[in-house]
C-alpha positions as CSV (number, residue, x, y, z in Angstrom):
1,X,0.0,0.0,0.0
2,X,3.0,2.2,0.9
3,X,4.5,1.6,-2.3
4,X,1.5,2.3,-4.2
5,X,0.9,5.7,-2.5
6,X,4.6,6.7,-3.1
7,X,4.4,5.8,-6.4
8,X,1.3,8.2,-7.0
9,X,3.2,10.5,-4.7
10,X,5.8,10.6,-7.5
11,X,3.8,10.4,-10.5
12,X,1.8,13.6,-9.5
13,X,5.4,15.1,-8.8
14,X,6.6,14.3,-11.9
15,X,2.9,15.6,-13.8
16,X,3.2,19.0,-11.4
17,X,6.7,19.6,-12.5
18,X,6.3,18.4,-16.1
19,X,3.4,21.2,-16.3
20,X,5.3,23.6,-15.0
21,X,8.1,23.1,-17.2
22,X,5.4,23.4,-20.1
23,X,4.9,27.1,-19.3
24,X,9.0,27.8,-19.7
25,X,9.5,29.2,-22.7
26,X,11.5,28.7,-25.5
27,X,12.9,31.9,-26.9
28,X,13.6,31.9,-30.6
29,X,16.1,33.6,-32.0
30,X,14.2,33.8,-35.7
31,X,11.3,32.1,-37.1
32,X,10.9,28.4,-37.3
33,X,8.6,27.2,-40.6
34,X,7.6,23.1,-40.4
35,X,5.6,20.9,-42.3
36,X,3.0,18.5,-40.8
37,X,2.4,16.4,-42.9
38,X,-1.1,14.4,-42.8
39,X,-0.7,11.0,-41.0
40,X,2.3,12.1,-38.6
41,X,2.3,10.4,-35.7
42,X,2.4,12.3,-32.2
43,X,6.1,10.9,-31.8
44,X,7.1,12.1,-35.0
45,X,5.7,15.7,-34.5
46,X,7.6,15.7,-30.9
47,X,11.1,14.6,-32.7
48,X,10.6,17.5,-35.7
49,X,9.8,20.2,-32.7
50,X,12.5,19.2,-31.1
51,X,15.0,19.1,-33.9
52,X,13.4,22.5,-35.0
53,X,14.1,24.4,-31.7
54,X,10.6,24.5,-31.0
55,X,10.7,22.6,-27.7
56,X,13.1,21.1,-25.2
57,X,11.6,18.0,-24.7
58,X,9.9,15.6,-27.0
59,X,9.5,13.3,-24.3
60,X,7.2,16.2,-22.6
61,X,5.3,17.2,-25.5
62,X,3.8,13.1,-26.0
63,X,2.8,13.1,-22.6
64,X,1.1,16.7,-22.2
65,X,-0.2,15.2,-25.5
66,X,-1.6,12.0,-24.2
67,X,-2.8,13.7,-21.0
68,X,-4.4,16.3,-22.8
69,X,-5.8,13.8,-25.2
70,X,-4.4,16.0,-27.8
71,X,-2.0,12.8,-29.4
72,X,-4.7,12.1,-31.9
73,X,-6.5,15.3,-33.0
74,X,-2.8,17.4,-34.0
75,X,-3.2,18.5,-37.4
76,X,-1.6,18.7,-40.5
77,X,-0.3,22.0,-42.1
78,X,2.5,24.6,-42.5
79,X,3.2,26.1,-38.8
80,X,5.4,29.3,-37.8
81,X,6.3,30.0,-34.5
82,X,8.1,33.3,-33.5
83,X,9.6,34.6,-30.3
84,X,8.6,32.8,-27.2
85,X,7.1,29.9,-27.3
86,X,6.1,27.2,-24.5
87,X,4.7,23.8,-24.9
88,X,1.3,24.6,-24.0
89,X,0.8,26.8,-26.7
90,X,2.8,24.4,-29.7
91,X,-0.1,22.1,-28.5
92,X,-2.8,24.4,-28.6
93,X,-1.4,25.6,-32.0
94,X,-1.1,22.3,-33.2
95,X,-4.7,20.7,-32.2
96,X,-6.5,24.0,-33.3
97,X,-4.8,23.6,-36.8
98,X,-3.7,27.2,-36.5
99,X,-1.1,27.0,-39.6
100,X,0.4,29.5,-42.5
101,X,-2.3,30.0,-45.1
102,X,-1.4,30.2,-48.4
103,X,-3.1,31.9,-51.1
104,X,-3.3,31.7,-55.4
105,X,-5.5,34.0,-57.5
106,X,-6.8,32.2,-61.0
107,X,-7.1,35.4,-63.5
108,X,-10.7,35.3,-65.3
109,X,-10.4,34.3,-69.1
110,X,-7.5,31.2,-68.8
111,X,-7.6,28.1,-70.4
112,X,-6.9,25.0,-68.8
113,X,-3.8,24.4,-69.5
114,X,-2.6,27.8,-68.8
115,X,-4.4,27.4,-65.2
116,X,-2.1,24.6,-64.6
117,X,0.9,26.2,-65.7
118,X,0.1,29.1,-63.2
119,X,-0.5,26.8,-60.2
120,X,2.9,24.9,-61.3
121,X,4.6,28.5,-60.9
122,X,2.7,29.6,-58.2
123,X,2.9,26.6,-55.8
124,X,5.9,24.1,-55.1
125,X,4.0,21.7,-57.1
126,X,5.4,21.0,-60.2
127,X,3.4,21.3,-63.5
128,X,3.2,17.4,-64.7
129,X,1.9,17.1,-60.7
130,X,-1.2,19.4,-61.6
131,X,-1.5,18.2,-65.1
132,X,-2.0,14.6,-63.5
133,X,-4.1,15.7,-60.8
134,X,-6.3,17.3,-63.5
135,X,-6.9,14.6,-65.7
136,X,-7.1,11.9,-62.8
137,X,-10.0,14.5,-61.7
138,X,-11.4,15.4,-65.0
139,X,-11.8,11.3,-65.8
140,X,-12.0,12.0,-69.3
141,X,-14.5,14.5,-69.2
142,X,-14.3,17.9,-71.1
143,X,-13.4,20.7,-68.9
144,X,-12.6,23.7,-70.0
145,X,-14.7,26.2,-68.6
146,X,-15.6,24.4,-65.4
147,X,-13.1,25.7,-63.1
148,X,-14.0,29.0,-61.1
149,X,-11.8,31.9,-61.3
150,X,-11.1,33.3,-58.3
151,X,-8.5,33.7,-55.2
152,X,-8.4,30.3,-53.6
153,X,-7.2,29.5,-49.7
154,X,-5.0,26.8,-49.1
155,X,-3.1,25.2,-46.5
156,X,0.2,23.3,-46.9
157,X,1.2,20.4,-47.4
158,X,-1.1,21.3,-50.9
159,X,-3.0,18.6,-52.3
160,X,-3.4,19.4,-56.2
161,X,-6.7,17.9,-57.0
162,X,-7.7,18.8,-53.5
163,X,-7.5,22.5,-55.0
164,X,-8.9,21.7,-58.2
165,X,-12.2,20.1,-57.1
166,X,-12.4,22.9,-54.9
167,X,-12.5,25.3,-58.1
168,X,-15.0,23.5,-59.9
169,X,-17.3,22.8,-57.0
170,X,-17.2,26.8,-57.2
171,X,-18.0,26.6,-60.4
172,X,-20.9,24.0,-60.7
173,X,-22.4,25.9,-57.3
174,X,-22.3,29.2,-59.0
175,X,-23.7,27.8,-62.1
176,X,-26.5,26.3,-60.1
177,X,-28.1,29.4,-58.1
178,X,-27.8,30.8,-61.8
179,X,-29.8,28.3,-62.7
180,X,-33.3,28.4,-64.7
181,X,-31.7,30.5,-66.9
182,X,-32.3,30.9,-70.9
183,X,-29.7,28.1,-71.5
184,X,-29.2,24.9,-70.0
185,X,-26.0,25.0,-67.6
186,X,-23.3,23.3,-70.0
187,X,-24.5,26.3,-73.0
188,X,-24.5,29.1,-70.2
189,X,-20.6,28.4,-69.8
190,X,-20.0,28.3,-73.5
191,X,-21.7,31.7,-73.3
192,X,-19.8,33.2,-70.4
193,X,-16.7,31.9,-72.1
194,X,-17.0,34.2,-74.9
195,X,-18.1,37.5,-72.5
196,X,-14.9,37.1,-70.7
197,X,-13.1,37.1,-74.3
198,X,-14.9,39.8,-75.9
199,X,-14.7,42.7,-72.7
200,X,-13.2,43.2,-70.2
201,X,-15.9,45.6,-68.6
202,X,-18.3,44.6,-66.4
203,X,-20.9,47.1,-67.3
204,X,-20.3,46.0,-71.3
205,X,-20.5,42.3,-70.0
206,X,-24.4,41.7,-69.8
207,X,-24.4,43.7,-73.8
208,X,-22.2,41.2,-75.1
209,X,-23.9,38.3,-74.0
210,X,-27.4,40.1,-75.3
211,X,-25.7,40.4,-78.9
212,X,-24.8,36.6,-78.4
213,X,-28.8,35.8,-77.2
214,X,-29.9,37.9,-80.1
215,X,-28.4,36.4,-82.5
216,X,-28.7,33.1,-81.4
217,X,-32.6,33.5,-81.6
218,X,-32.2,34.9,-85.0
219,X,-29.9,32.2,-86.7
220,X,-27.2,34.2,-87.3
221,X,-23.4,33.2,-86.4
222,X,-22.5,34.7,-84.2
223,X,-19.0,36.0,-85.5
224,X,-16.8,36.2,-82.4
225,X,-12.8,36.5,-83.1
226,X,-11.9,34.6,-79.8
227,X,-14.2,31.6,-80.8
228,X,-11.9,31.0,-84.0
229,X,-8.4,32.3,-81.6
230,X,-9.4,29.2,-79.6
231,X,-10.1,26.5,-82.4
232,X,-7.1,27.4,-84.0
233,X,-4.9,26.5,-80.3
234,X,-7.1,23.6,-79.7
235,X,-6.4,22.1,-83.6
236,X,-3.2,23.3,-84.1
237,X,-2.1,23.5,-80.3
238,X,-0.8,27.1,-81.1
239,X,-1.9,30.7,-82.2
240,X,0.4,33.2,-83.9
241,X,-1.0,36.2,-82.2
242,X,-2.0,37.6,-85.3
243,X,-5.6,37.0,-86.7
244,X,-5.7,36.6,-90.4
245,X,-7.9,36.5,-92.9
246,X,-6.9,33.0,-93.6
247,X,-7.2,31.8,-89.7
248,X,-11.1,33.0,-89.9
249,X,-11.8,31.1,-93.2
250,X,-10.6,28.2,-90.8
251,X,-13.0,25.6,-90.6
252,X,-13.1,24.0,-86.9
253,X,-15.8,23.2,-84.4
254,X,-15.4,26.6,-83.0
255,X,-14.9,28.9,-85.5
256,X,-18.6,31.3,-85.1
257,X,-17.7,32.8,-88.8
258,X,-18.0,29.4,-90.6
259,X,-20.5,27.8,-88.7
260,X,-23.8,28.9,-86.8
261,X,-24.7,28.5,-83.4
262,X,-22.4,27.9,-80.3
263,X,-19.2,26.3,-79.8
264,X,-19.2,22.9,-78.7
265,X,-17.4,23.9,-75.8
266,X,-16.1,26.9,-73.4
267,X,-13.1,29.0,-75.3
268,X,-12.0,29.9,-71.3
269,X,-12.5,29.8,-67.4
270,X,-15.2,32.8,-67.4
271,X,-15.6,34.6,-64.1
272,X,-18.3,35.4,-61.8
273,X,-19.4,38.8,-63.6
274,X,-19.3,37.0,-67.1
275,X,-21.5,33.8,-65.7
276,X,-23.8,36.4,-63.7
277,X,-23.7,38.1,-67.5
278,X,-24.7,34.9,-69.5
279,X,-28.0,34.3,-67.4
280,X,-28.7,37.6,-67.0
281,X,-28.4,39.2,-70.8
282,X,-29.6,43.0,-71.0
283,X,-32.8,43.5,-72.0
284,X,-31.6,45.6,-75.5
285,X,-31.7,44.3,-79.1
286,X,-28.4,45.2,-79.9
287,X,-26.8,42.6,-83.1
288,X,-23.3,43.9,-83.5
289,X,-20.2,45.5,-81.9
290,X,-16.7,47.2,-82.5
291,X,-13.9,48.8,-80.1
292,X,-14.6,52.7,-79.8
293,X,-10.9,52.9,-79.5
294,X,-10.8,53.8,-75.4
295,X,-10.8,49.9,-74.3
296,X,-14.3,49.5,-74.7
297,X,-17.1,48.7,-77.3
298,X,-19.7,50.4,-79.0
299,X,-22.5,48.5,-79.7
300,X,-25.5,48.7,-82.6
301,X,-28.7,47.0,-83.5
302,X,-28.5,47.1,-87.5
303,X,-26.0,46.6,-89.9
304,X,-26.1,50.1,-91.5
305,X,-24.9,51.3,-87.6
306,X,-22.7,49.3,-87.4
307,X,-20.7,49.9,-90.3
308,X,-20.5,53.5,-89.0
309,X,-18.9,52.1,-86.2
310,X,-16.7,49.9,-87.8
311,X,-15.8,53.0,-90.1
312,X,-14.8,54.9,-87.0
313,X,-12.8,52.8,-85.8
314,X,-10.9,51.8,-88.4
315,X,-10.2,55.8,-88.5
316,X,-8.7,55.7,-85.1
317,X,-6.7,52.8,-86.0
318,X,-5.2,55.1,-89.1
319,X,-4.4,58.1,-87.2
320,X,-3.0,55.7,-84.3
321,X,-0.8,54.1,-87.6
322,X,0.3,57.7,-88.5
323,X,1.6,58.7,-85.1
């Protein structure tokens, strides 16, 4: 009986001291960035504290872990501790999942493959790791156009199609509180596609996609330069920069001059003002539209205007020519 109160004796001499060692702190003399990764044991998070500087005693941080009942719930991520530290707070840090956050922003109007090549450059994931997260994702499915533009949170270590489902779940959850619109969901993004081509105003957005809806309804093609830009990269895997005559007598799947109707797929990633755009034309009967030569557009509902517009613009492109 003796021996068994001594030995509780002890133990609660050795928890009392342990826990007020845990307060001490441990004063850093810069920074100290580590990597959890997901599955780490408690014993290997104690060891790369340790070995970082973090805390003096692995052995202390497993068992304020276990009698915390913190072993099991540490998670994963990119941590940085600065100044003082004690263990306490490591653990606190640690279970809460208080870690670095990271972030990337996905410009509106990419295609998929240059969406890639930005999160290769962006991220320390290499581009064949994202180009084989994509296509395990995509499954064979078409998806340009289904991926959400927008500035995206992550936490490290970064998990590729983790990020990637996240931007089209974005995408498809937009697309559905957008939903009934005047075109079923797949035709919407084909729509939006071309609004993020054509302007790059918001206010000129829902006119572009009007000229699209009007001309739809009245069986004329629809005429759009980026529509042909796009089958020319998707046939030919390239664009020279330079439209020419030759490129629009082109005859693929999406170029608008030689063929009537829409695309058979997105020519981008449109963003949230261009999808907003697509279901929500404006309410004008505008047919045509030129640049005005200040960034924007000017926009007609006959042909006969329209020509004036063309003919002031090529103007503006003369005197630009002569200066």
């Amino acid at each position: 009986m003796q021996l068994k109160q001594m030995a509780l004796i002890l133990g609660a001499v050795v928890l009392a001291f342990m826990a007020q060692q845990a307060w001490l702190d441990v004063r850093l003399t810069q920074p100290v960035e580590l990597v959890v990764s997901k599955g780490m044991s408690s014993v290997e998070i104690s060891r790369m504290l340790r070995e970082k500087g973090v805390i003096r005693s692995a052995f202390e941080f497993r068992v304020l872990a276990r009698i915390s009942d913190s072993a099991g719930r540490l998670q994963s991520g990119q941590y940085r501790f600065e100044r003082a530290v004690d263990l306490w707070d490591v653990l606190r840090r640690l279970r809460q999942g208080d870690v670095v956050l990271h972030y990337i922003t996905v410009p509106e109007g990419l295609r998929t493959d240059e969406i890639l090549s930005l999160l290769g450059a962006g991220t320390d994931i290499s581009l064949n790791f994202w180009q084989e997260a994509f296509q395990e994702m995509a499954g064979g499915e078409e998806m340009e156009g289904r991926l959400l533009p927008e500035t995206y949170t992550y936490r490290m270590p970064l998990q590729p199609k983790g990020l990637l489902e996240q931007m089209r779940q974005a995408n498809k959850t937009l697309v559905s509180k957008l939903a009934p619109a005047w075109l079923p969901a797949d035709q919407l993004l084909v729509v939006a596609s071309i609004v993020e081509k054509e302007t790059s105003k918001d206010e000129e957005r829902p006119l572009v996609a009007a000229v699209i809806r009007n001309r739809l309804q009245r069986h004329m093609a629809l005429q759009m330069d980026p529509t042909v830009i796009y089958g020319l990269w998707r046939v030919d895997g390239r664009f020279s920069g330079n439209l020419r005559k030759a490129d629009m007598q082109r005859d693929t799947p999406w170029n608008t001059y030689m063929r009537k109707g829409l695309p058979p797929t997105p020519i981008c990633h449109p963003g949230v003002a261009s999808l907003q755009a697509a279901a929500y034309p404006a309410n004008v009967d505008y047919l045509y539209f030129v640049a005005d030569g200040e960034g924007g557009h000017v926009f007609a509902s006959s042909l006969e205007e329209h020509h004036k517009n063309v003919r002031k613009w090529l103007a503006i492109e003369r005197r630009r020519k002569v200066r």
